[in-house]
C-alpha positions in Angstrom: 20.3 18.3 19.9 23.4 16.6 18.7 25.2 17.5 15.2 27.2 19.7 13.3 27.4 23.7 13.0 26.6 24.7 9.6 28.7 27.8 9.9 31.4 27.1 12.0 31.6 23.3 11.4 31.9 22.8 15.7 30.4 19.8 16.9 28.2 19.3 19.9 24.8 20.8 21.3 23.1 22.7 18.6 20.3 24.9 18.2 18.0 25.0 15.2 17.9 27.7 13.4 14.8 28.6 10.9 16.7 29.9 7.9 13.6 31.9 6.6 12.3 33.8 9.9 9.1 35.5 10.7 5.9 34.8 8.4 8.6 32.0 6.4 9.1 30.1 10.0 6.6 27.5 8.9 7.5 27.0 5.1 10.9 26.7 6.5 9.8 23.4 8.9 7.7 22.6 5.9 10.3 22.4 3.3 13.3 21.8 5.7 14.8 25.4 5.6 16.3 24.6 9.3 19.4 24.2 9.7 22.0 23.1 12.8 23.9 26.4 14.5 26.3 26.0 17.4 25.1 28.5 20.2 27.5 30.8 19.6 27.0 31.1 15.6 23.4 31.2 16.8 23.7 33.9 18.7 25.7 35.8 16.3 23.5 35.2 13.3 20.8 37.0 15.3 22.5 39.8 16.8 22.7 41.6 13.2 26.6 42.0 13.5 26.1 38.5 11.4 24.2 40.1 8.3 26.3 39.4 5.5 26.5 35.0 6.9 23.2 35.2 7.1 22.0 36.2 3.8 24.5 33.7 2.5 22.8 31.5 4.3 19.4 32.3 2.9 20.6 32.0 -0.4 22.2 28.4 0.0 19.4 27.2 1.3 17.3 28.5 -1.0 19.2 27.0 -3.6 18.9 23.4 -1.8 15.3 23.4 -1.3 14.4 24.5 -4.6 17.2 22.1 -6.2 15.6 18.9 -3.4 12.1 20.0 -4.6 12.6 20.6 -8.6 11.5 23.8 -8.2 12.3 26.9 -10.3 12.5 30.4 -9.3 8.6 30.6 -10.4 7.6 27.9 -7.9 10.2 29.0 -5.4 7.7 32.3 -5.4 4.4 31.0 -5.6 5.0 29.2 -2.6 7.3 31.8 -0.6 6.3 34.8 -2.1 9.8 36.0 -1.6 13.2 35.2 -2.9 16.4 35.7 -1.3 18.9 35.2 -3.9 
């Protein structure tokens, strides 16, 4: 796929990247918690040397579902269960 790295800003092929792994992995393609990484940021954000990027990420993203949705914390946590701001 085409587009923009959200870290990095690099343009090109990108991979998606499910900002809420695991369990979250369908609330995330649900709510639109995916997000476009360049292979390399990919790669990084996974290898756990980029833990501090993505947690920021988490919490941005977060922040722009709930704020696209109208949610508040409260709803943010009925529907995820878990919060990562």
């Amino acid at each position: 796929m085409q587009g923009e790295c959200r870290l990095c800003g690099k343009k090109g092929f990108m991979h998606e990247h499910h900002v809420f792994p695991g369990a979250y992995r369908k609330l995330s393609d649900e709510y639109g918690a995916v997000v476009l990484l360049c292979p390399e940021c990919h790669r990084y954000i996974h290898s756990g040397k980029g833990v501090e990027d993505k947690r920021q990420l988490q919490c941005d993203v977060q922040y722009e579902v709930m704020d696209a949705n109208e949610w508040d914390l409260n709803m943010w946590l009925l529907i995820f269960g878990k919060s990562w701001l």
